[in-house]
N, C-alpha and C positions, 0 to 999 in steps of 0.2 A: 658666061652664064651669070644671070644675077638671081639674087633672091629677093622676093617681093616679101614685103613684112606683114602678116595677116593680125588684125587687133584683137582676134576675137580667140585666137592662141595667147596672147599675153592675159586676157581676161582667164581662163581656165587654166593659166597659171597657177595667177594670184588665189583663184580660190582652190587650186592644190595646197597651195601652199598655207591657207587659212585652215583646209579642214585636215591638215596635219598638226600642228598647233591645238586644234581644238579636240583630238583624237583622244579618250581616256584608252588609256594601256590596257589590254588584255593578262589575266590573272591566274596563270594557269602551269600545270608540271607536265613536262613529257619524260621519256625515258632519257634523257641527255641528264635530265635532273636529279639523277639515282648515283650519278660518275661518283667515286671517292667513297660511295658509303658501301658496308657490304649488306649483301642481302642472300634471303631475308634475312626481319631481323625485326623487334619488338623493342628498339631502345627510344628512352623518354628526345623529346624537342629541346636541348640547350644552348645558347646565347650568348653571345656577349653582346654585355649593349654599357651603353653610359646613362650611369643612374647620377643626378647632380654635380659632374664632372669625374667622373672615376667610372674605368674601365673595370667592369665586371663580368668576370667570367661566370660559367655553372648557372644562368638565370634560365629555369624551366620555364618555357610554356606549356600552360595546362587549359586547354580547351572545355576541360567541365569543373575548373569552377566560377565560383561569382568575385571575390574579395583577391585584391593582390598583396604578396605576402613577403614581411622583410622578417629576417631573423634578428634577435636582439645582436648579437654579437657581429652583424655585416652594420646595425648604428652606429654602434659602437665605434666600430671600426673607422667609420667614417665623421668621427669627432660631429654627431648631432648635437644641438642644443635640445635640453628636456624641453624649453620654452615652444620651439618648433614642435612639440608634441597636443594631441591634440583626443579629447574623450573618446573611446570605445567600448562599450561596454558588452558589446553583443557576442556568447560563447560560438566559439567553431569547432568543428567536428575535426578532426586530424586524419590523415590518410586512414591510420587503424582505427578508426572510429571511436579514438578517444578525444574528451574533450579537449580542447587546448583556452586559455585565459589569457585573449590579447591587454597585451599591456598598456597598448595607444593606438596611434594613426599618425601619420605624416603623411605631407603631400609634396611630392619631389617630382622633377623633371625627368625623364626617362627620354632617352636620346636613341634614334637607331637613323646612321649615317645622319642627312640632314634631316629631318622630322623628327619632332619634338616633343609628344605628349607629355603633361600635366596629372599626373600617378597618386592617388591615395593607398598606400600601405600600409595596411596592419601590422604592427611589431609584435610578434611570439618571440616569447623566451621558450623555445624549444629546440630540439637537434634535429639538425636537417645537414646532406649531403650540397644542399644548395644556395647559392649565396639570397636572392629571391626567388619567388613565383610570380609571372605576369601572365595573368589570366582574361575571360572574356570584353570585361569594361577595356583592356590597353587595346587586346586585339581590335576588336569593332572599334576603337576609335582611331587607332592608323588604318584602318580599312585591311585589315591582314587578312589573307586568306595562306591559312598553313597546310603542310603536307608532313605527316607524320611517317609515312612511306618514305618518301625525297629527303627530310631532316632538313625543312628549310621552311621559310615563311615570306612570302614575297605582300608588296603593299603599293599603292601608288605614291608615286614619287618627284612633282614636279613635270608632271610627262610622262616622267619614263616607270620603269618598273626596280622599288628596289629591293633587295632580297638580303636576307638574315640567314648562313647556312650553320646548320646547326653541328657540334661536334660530337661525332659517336665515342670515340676512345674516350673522351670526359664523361658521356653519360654510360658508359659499363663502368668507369669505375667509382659513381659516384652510386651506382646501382653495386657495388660490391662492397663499399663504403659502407652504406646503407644497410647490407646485408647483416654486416660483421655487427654493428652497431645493435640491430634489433636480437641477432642471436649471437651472442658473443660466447656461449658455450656449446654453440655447436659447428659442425664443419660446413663449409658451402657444400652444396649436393653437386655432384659430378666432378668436383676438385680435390682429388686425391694428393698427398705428401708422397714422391719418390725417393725412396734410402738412395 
C-alpha cells in the first residue's frame, strides 16, 4: 500500500497552524474557576504581584476606582528616593468618605508573571489593611478582565491566558484587621469570646 502526498493538505496545514498563532485567547470563568475558594462569599480581590522588584502580597484590586494607591509606609519600606517623587496635589475621598492628603506620585513598574505595566501611585500616609490598590488605569491597560465571584483576574499573555488568583484567607483577615482598626472599642458582630 502506498500513500500518495496531497499539497493541498500541507497548504491547510500551514494555515492551521498560522491561524493558531494568530488566535487572541478567550477571557472568561467557568465553574472549575470557583475550586479552592468557598462560596459564597463577599470577600475583597487580593494579589500578589511585583511592584519595582519586590513581591507583594495584600495588593487589592478595586474595580471602582480611578487612582492607584501606595501607602506611605509600603515606600518606605521599599527604600524610595523622595527625588523619585513627583507633585500631587489633587484631595481623595477615602473608603469612609473621608478626605485623605496624597503626599506625592510615583511611577513604578508593576509586574504580573511576564507583563509589565508602568504604574502611577499616589502615596497616602494613611492606614490601610493593604500593601497597594491597583485599580482601573492597571486593569485596562493589562487588558484584565476580573471575577470577583472566582477571586482571580485573568489577562492576555503572549498567546495564552494568564491569570492572577486571588487569596481569600488574606482577604478575611485583612477585612478583620480593618475591622478592629476602625472600631477598636467594639467587638466584631457574630464573634463571641468563649470562657
Amino acid at each position: 500500500m502506498s500513500i500518495a502526498s496531497n499539497s493541498k493538505l500541507g497548504d491547510l496545514s500551514q494555515m492551521s497552524k498560522r491561524a493558531r498563532v494568530m488566535a487572541i485567547p478567550t477571557l472568561g470563568f467557568s465553574e472549575e474557576d470557583k475550586e479552592g475558594t468557598f462560596q459564597p462569599h463577599d470577600d475583597a480581590s487580593m494579589v500578589t504581584l511585583r511592584i519595582k522588584g519586590y513581591n507583594l502580597k495584600r495588593v487589592l484590586m478595586d474595580q471602582g476606582s480611578k487612582v492607584e494607591i501606595m501607602y506611605l509606609d509600603l515606600y518606605k519600606g521599599m527604600n524610595l528616593k523622595p527625588e523619585d517623587l513627583e507633585e500631587y496635589e489633587l484631595p481623595l475621598v477615602g473608603f469612609g468618605g473621608r478626605m485623605v492628603i496624597p503626599c506625592r506620585m510615583i511611577r513604578l513598574p508593576v509586574q504580573a508573571k511576564d507583563e509589565e505595566v508602568e504604574v502611577n501611585f499616589i502615596v497616602v500616609e494613611a492606614y490601610s489593611p493593604y500593601t497597594a490598590i491597583l485599580v482601573r488605569p492597571w486593569l485596562h491597560a493589562m487588558g484584565v478582565v476580573s471575577s470577583t465571584l472566582h477571586l482571580k483576574v485573568k489577562y492576555p499573555m503572549q498567546g495564552r491566558v494568564g491569570e492572577l488568583v486571588g487569596g481569600q484567607a488574606v482577604a478575611i483577615q485583612c477585612l478583620v484587621v480593618d475591622v478592629k482598626q476602625c472600631f477598636p472599642d467594639r467587638a466584631l458582630i457574630g464573634i463571641e469570646q468563649v470562657p
